[in-house]
N, CA, C and O atoms as CSV, one atom per row, in Angstrom:
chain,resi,resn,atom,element,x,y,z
A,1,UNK,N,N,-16.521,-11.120,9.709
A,1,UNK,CA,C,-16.336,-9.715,9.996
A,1,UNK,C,C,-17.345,-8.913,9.183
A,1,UNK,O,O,-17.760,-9.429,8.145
A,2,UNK,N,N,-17.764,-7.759,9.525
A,2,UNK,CA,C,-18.761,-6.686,9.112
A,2,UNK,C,C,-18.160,-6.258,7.867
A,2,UNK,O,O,-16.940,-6.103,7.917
A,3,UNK,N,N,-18.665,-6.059,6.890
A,3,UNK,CA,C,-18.069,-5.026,5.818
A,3,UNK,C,C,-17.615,-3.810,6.010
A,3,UNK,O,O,-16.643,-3.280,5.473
A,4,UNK,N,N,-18.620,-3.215,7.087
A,4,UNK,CA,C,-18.232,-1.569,7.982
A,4,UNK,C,C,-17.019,-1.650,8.620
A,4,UNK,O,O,-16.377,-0.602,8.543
A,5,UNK,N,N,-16.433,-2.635,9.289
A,5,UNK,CA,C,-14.952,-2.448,9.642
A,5,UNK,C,C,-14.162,-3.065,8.812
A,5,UNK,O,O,-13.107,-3.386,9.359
A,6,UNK,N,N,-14.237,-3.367,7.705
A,6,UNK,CA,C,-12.977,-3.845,6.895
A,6,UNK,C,C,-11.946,-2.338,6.838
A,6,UNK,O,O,-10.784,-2.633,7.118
A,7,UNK,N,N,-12.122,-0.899,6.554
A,7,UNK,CA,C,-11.631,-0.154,6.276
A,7,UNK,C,C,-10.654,0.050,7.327
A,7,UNK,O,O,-9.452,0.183,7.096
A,8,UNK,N,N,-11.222,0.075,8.590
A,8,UNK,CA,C,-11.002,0.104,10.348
A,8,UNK,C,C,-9.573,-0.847,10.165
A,8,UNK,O,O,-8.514,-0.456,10.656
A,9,UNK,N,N,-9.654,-1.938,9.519
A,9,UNK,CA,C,-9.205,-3.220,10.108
A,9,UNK,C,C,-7.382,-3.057,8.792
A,9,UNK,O,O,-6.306,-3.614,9.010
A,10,UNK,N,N,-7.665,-2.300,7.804
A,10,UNK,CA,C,-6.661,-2.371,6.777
A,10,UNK,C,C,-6.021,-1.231,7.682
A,10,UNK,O,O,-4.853,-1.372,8.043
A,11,UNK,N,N,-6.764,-0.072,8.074
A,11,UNK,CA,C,-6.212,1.227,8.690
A,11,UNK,C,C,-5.318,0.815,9.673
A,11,UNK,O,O,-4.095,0.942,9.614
A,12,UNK,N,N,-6.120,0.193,10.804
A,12,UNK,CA,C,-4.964,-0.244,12.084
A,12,UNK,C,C,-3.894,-0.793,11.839
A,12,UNK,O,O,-2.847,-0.472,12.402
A,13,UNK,N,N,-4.029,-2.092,10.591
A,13,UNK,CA,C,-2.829,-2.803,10.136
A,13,UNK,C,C,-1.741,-2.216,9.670
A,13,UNK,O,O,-0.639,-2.763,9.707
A,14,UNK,N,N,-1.970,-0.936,9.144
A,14,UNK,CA,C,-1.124,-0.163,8.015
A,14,UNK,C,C,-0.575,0.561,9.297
A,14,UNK,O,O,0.645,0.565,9.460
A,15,UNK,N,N,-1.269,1.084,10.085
A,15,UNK,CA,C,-0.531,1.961,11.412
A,15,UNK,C,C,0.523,1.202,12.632
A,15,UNK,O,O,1.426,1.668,13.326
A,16,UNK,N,N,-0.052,-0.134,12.518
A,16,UNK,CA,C,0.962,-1.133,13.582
A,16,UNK,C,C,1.724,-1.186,13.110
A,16,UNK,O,O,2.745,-0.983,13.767
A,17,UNK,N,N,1.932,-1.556,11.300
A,17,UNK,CA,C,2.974,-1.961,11.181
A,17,UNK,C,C,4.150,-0.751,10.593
A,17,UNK,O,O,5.249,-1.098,10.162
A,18,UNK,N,N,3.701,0.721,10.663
A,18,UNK,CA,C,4.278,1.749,10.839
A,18,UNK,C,C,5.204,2.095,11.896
A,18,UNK,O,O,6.369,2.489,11.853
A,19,UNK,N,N,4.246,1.806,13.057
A,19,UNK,CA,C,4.664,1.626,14.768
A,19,UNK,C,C,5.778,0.800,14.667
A,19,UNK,O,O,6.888,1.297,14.858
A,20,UNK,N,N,5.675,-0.269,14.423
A,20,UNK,CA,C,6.478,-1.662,14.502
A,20,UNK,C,C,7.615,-1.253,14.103
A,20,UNK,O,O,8.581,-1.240,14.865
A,21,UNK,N,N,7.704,-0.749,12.513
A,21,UNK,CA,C,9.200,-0.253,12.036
A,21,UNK,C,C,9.823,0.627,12.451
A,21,UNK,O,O,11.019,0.525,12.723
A,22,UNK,N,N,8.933,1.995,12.625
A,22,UNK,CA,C,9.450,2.750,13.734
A,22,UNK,C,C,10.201,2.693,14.885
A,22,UNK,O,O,11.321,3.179,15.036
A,23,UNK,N,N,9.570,2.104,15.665
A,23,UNK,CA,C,10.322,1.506,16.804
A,23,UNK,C,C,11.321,0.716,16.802
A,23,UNK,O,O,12.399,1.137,17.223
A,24,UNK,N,N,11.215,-0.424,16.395
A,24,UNK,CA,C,11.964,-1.822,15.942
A,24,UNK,C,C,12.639,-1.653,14.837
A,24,UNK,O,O,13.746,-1.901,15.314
A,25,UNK,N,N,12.898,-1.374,13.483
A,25,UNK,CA,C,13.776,-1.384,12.834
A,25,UNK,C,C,14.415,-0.278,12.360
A,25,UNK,O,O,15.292,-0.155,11.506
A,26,UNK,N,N,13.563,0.886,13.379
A,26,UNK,CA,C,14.506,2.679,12.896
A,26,UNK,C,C,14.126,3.047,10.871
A,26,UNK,O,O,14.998,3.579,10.184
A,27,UNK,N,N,12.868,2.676,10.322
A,27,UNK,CA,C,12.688,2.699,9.280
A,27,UNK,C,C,11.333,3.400,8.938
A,27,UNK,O,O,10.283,2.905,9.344
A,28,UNK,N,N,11.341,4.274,8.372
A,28,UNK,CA,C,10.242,4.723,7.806
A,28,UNK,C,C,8.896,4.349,7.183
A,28,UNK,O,O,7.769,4.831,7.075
A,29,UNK,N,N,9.836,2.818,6.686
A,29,UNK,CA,C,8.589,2.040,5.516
A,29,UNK,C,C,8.179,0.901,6.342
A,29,UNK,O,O,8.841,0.291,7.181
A,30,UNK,N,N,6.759,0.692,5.889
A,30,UNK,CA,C,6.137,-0.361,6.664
A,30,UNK,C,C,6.318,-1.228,6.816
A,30,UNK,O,O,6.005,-1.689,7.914
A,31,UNK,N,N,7.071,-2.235,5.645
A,31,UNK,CA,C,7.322,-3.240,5.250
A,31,UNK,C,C,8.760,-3.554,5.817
A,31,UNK,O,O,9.050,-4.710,5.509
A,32,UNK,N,N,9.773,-2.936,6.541
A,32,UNK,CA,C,11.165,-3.155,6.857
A,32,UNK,C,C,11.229,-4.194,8.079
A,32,UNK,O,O,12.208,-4.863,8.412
A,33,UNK,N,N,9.932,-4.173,8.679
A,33,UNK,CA,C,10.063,-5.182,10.087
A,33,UNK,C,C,9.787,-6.255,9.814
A,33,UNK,O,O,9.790,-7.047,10.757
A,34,UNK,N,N,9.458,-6.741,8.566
A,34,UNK,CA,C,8.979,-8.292,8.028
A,34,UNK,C,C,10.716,-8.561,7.709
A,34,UNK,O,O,10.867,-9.762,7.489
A,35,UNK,N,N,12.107,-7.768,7.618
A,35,UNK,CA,C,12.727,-8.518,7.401
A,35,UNK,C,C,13.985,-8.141,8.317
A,35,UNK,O,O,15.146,-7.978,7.941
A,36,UNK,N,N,13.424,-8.035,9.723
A,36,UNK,CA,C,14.526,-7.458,10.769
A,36,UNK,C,C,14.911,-8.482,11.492
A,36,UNK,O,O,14.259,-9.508,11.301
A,37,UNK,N,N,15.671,-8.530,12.180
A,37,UNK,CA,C,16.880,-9.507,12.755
A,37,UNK,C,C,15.899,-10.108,13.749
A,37,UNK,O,O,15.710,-11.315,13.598
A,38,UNK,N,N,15.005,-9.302,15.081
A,38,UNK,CA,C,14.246,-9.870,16.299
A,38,UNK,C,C,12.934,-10.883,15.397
A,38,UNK,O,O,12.024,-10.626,14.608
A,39,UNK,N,N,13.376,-11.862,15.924
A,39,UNK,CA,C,12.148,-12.949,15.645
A,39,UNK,C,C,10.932,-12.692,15.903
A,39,UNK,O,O,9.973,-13.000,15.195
A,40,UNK,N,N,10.901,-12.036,17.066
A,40,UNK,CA,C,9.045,-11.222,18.217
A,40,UNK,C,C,9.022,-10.629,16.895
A,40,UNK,O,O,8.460,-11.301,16.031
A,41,UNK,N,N,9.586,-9.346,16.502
A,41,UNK,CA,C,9.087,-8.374,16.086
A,41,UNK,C,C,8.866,-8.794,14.300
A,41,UNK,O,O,8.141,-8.217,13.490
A,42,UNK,N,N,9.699,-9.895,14.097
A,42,UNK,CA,C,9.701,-10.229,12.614
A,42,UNK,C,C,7.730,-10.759,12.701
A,42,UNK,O,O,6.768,-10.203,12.173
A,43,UNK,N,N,7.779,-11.912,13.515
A,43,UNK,CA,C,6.601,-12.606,13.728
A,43,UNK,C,C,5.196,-11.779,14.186
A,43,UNK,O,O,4.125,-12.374,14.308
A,44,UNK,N,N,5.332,-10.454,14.402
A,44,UNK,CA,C,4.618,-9.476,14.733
A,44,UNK,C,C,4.073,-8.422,13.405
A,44,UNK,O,O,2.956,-8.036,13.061
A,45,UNK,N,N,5.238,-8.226,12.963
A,45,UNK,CA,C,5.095,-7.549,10.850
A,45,UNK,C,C,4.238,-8.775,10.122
A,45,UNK,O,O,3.212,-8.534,9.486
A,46,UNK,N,N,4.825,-10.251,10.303
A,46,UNK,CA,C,4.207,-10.502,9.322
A,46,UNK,C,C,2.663,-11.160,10.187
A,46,UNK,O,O,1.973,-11.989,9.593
A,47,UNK,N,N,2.355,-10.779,11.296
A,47,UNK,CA,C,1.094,-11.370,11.594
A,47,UNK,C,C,0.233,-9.823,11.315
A,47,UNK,O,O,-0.895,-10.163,10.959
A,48,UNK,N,N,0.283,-8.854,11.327
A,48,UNK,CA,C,-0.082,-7.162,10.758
A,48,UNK,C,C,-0.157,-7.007,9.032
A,48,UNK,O,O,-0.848,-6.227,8.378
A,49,UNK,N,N,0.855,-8.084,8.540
A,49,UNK,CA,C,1.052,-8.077,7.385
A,49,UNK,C,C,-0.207,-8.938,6.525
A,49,UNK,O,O,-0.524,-8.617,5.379
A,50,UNK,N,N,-0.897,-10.145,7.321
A,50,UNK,CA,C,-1.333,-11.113,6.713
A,50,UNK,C,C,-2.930,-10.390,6.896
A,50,UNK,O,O,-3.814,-10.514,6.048
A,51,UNK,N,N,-3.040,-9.814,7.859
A,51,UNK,CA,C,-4.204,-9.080,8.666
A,51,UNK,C,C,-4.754,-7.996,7.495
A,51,UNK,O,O,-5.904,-7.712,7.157
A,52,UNK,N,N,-3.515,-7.537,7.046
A,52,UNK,CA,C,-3.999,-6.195,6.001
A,52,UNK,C,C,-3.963,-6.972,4.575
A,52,UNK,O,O,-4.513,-6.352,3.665
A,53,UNK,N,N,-3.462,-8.097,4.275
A,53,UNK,CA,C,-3.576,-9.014,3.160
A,53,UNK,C,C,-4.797,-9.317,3.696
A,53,UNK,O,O,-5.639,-8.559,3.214
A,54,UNK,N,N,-5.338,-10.203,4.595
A,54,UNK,CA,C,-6.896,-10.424,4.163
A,54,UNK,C,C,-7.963,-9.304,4.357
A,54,UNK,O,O,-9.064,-9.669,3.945
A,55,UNK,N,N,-7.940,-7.807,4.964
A,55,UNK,CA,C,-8.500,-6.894,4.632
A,55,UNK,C,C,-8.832,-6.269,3.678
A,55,UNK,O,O,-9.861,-5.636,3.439
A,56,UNK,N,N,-7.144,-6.609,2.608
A,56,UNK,CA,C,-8.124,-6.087,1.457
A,56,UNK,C,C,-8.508,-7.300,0.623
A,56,UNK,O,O,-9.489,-7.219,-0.117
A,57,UNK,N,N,-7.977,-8.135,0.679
A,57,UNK,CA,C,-8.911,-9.340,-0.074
A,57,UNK,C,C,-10.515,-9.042,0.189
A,57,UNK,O,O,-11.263,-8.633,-0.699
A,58,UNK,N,N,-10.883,-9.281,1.399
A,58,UNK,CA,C,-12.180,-8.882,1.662
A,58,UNK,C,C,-12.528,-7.981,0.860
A,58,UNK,O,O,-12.928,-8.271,-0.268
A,59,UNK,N,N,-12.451,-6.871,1.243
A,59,UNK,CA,C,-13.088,-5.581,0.670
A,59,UNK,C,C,-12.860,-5.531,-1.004
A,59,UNK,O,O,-13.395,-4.603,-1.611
A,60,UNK,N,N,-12.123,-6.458,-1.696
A,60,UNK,CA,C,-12.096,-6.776,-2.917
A,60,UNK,C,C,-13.345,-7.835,-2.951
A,60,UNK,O,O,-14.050,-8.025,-3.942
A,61,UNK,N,N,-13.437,-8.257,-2.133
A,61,UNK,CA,C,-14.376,-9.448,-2.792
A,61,UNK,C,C,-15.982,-8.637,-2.548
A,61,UNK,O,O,-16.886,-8.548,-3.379
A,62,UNK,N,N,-15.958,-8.029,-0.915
A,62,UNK,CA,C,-17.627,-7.550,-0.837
A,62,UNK,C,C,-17.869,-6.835,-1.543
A,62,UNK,O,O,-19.021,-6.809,-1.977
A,63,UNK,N,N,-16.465,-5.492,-2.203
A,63,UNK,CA,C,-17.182,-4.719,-2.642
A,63,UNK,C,C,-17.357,-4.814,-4.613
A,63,UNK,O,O,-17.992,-4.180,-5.456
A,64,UNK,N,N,-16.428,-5.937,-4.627
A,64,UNK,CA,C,-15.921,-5.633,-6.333
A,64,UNK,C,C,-16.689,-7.012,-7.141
A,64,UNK,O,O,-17.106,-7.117,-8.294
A,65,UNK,N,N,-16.670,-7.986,-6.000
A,65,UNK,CA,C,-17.310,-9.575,-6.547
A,65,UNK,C,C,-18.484,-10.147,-6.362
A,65,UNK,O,O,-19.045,-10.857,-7.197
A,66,UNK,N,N,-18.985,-9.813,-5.057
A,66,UNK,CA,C,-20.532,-9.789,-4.830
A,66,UNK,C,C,-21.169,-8.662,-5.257
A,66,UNK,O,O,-20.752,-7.587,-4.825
A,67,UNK,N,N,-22.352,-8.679,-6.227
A,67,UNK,CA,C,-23.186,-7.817,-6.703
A,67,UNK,C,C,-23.813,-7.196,-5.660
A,67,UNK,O,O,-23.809,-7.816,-4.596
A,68,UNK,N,N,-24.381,-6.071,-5.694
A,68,UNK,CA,C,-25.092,-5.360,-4.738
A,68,UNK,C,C,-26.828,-5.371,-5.410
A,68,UNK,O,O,-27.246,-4.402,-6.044
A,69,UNK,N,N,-27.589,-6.460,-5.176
A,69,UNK,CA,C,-28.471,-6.614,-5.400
A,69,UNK,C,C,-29.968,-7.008,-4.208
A,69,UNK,O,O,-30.380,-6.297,-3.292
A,70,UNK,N,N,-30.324,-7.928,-4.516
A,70,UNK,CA,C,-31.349,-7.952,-3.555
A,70,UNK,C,C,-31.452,-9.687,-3.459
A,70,UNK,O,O,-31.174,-10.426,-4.403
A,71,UNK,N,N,-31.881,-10.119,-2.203
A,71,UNK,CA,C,-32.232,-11.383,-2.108
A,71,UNK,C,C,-33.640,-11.625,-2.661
A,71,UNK,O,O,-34.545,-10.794,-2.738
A,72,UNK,N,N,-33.671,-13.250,-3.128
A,72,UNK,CA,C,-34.454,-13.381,-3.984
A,72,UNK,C,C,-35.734,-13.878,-2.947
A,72,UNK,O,O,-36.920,-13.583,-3.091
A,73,UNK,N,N,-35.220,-14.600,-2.016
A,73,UNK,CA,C,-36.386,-14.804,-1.163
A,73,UNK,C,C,-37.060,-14.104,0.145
A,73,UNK,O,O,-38.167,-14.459,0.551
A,74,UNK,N,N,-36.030,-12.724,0.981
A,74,UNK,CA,C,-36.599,-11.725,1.554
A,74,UNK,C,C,-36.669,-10.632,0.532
A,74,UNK,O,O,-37.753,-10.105,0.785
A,75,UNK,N,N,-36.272,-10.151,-0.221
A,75,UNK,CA,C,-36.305,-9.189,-0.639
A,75,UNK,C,C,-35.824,-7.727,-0.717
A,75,UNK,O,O,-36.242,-6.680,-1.209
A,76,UNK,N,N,-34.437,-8.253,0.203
A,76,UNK,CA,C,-33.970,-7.189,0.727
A,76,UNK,C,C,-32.846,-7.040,0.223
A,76,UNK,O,O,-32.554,-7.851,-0.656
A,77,UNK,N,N,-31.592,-5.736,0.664
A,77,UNK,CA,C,-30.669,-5.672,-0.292
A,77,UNK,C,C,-29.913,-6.806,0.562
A,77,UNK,O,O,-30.101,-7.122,1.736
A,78,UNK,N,N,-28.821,-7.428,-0.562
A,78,UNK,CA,C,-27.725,-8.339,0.229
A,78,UNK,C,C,-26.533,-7.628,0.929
A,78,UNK,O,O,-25.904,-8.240,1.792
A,79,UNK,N,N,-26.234,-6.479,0.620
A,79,UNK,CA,C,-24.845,-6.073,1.352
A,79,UNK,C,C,-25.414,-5.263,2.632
A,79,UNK,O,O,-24.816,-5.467,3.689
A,80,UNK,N,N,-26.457,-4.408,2.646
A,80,UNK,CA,C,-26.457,-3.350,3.702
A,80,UNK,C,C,-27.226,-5.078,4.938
A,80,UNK,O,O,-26.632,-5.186,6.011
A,81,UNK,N,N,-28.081,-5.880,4.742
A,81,UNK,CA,C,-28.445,-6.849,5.402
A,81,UNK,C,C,-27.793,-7.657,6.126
A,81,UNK,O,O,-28.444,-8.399,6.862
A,82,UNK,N,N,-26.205,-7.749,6.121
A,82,UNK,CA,C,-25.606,-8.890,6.311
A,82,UNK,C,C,-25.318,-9.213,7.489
A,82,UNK,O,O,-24.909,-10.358,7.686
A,83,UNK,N,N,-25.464,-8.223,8.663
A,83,UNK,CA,C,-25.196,-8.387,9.779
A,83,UNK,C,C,-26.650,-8.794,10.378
A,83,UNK,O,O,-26.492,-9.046,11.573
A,84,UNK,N,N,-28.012,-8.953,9.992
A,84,UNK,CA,C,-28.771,-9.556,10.132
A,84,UNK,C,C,-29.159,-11.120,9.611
A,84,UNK,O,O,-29.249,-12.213,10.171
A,85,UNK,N,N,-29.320,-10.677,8.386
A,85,UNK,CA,C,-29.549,-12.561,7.650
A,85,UNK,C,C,-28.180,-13.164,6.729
A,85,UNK,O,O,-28.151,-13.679,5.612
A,86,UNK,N,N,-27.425,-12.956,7.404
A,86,UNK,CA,C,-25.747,-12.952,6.897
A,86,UNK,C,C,-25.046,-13.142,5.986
A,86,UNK,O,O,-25.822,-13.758,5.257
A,87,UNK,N,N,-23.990,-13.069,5.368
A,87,UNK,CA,C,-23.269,-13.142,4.314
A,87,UNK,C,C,-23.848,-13.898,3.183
A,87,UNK,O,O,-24.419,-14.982,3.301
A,88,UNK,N,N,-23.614,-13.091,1.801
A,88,UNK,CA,C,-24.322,-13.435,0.876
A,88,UNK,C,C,-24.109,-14.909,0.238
A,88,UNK,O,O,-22.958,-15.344,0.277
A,89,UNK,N,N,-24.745,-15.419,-0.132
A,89,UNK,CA,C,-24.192,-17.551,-1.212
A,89,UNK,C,C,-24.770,-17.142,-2.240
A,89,UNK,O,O,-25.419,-16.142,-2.548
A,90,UNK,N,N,-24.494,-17.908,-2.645
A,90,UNK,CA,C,-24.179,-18.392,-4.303
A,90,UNK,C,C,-25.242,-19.988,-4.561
A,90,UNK,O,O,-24.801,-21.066,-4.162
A,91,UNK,N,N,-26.236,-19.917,-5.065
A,91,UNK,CA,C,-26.808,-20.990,-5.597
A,91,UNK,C,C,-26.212,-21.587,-6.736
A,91,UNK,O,O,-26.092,-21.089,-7.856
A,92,UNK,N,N,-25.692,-23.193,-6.165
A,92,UNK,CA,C,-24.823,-23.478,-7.073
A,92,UNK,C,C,-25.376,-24.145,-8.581
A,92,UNK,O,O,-24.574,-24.301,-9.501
A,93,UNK,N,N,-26.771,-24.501,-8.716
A,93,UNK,CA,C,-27.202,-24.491,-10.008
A,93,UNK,C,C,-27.779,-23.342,-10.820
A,93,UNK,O,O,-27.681,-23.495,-12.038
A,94,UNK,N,N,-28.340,-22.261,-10.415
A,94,UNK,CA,C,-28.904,-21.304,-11.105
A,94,UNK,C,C,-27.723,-19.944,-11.032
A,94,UNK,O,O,-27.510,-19.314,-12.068
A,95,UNK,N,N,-27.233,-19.690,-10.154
A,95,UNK,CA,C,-26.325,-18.624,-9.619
A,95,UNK,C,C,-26.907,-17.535,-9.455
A,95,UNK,O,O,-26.556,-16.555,-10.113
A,96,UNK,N,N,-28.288,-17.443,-8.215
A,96,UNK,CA,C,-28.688,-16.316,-7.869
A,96,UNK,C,C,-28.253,-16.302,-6.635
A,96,UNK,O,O,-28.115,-17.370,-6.039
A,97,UNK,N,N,-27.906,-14.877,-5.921
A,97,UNK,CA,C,-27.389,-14.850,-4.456
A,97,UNK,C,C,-28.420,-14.720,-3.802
A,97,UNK,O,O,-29.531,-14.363,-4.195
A,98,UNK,N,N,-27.985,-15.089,-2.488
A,98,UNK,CA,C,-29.166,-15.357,-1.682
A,98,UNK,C,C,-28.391,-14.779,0.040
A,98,UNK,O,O,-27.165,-14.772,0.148
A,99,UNK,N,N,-29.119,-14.427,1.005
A,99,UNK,CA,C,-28.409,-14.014,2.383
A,99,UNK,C,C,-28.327,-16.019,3.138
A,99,UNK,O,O,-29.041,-16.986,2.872
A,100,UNK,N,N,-27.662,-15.940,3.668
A,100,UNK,CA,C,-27.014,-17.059,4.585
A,100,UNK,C,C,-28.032,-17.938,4.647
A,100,UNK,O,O,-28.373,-18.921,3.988
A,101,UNK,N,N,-28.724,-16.961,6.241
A,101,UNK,CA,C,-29.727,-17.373,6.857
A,101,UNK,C,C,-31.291,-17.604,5.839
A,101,UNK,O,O,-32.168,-18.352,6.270
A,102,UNK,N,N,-31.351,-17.344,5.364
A,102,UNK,CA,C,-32.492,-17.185,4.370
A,102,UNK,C,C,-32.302,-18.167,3.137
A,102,UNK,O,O,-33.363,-18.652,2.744
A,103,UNK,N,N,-31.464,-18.453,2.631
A,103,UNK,CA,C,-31.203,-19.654,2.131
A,103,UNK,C,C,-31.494,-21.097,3.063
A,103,UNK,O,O,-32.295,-21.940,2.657
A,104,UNK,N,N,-30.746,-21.258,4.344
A,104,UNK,CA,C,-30.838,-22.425,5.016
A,104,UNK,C,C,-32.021,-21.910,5.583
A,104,UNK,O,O,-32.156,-22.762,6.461
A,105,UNK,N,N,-32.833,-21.264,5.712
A,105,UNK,CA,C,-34.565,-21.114,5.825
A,105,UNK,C,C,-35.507,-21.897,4.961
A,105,UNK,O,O,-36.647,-22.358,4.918
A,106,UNK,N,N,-34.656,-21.812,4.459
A,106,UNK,CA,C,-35.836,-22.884,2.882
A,106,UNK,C,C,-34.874,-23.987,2.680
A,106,UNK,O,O,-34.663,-24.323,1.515
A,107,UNK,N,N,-34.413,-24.447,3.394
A,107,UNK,CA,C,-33.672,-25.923,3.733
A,107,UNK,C,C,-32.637,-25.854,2.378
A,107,UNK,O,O,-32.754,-26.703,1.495
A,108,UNK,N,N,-31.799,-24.967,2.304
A,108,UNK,CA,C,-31.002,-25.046,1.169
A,108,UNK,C,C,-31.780,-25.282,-0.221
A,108,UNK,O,O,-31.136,-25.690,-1.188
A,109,UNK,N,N,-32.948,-25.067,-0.311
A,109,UNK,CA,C,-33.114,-25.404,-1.760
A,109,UNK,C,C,-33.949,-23.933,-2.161
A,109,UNK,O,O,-34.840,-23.295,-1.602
A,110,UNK,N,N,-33.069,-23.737,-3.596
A,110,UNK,CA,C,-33.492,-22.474,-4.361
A,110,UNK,C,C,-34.597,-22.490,-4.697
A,110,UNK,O,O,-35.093,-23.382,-5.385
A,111,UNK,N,N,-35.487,-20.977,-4.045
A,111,UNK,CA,C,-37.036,-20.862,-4.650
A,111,UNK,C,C,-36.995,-20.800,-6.195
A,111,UNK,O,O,-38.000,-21.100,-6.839
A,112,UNK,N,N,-35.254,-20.214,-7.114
A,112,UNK,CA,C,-35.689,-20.558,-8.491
A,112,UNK,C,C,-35.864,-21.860,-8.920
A,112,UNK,O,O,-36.816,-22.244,-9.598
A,113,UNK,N,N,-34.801,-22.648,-8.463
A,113,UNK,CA,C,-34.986,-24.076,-9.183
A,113,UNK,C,C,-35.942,-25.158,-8.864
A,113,UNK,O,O,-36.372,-26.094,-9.538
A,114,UNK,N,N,-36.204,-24.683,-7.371
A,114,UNK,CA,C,-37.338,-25.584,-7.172
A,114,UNK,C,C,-38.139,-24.419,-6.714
A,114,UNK,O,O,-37.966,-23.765,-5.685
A,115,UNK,N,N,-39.146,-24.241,-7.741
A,115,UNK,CA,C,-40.074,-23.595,-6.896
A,115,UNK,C,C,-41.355,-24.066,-5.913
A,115,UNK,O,O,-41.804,-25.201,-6.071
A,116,UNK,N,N,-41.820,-23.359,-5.101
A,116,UNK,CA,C,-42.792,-23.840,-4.606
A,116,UNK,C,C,-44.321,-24.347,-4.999
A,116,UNK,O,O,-45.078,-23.678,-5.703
A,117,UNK,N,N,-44.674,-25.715,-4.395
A,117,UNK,CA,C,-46.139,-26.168,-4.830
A,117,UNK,C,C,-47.128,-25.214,-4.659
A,117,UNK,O,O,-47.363,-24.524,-3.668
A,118,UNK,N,N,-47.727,-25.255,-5.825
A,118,UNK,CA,C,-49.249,-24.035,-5.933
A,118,UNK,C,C,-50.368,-25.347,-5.524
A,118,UNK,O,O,-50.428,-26.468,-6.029
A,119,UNK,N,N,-51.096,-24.826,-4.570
A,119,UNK,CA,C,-52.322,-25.699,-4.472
A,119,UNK,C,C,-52.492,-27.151,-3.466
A,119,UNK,O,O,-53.423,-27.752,-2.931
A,120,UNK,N,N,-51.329,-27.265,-3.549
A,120,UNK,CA,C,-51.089,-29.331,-2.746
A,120,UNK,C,C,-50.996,-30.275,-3.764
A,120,UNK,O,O,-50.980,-29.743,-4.874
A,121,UNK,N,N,-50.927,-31.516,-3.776
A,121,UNK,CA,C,-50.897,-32.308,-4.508
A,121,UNK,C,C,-52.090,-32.420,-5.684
A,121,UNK,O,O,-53.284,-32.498,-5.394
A,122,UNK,N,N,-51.560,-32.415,-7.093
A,122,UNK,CA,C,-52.236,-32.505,-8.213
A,122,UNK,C,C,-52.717,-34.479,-8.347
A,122,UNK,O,O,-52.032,-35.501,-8.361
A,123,UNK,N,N,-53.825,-34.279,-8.402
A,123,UNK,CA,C,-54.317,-35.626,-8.764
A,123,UNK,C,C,-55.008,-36.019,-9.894
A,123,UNK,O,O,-56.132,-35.603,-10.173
A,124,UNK,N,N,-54.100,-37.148,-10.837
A,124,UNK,CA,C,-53.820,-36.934,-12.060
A,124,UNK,C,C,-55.295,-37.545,-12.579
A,124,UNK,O,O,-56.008,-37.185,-13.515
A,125,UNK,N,N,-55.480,-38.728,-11.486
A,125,UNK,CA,C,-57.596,-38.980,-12.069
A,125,UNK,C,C,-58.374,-38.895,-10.737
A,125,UNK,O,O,-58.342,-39.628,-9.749
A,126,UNK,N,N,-58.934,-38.012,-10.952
A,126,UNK,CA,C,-59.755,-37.673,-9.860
A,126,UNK,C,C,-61.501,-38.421,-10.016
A,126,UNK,O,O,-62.410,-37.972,-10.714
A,127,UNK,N,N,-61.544,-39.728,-9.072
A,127,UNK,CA,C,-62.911,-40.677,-9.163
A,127,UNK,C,C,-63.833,-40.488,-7.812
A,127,UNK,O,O,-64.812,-41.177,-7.524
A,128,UNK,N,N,-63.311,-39.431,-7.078
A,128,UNK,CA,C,-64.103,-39.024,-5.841
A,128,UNK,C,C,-66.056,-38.678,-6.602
A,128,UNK,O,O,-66.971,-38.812,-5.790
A,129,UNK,N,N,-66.354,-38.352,-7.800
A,129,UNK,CA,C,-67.469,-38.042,-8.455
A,129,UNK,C,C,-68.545,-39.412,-8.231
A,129,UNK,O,O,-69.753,-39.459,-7.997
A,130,UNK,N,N,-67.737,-40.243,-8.376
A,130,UNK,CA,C,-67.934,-41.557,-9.410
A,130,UNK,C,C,-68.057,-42.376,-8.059
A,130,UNK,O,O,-68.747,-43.376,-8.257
A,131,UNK,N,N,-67.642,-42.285,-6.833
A,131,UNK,CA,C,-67.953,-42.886,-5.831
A,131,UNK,C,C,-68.794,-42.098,-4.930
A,131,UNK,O,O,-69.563,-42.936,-4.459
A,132,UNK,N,N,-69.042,-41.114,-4.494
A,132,UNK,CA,C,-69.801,-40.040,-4.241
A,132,UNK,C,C,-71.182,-40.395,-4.443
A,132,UNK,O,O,-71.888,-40.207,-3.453
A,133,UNK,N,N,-71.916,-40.991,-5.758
A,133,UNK,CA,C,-72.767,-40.863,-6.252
A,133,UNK,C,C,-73.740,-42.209,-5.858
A,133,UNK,O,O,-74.946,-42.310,-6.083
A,134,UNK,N,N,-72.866,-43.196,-5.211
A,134,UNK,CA,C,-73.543,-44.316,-4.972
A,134,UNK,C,C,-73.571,-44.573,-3.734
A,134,UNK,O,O,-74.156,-45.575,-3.324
């Protein structure tokens, strides 16, 4: 899911399950249809209920646990990006974040820890001189 509708997604939950009690258990509070007699409507609170439990988990995690920084190998920010090169990872030896797609671009391996070869292969005795000459 988008980070832009997590807010959307806690809002509707909090309003169904307003609706729900309203209707169904004659109660004001949101929470009264998770413990009403109709099975539909019990199984209906707590599927609204679990919906707005992982809404705000989410929005705890994008907005409070992932840093709002920049990827290390486009260069771009990680949160406003995500619906392009997608959800931010975690490099599990160095712990720099990285976007989805842009990580498995460089075949899962971190430009910090492994960085890239300068030049091509280093050749440790070079006798191309020494045959050259004859």
């Amino acid at each position: 899911m988008n980070i832009k509708y997590l807010p959307h997604a806690i809002i509707g939950a909090l309003v169904m399950l307003e609706l729900l009690s309203l209707a169904g258990a004659g109660s004001a509070v949101p929470w009264a249809i998770l413990f009403h007699g109709q099975i539909i409507l019990r199984a209906m609170g707590w599927y609204f209920a679990a919906q707005l439990g992982f809404g705000l988990l989410g929005l705890l995690i994008f907005r409070g646990v992932i840093p709002d920084g920049e990827c290390s190998i486009c260069t771009k920010d990680l949160k406003s990006f995500i619906p392009v090169y997608g959800p931010p990872v975690l490099c599990p030896r160095c712990g720099t974040w990285f976007h989805e797609n842009c990580f498995k671009g460089k075949m899962k391996k971190c430009p910090i820890c492994f960085p890239p070869d300068e030049g091509g292969p280093k050749i440790p005795l070079d006798f191309r001189d020494y045959f050259s000459q004859r």
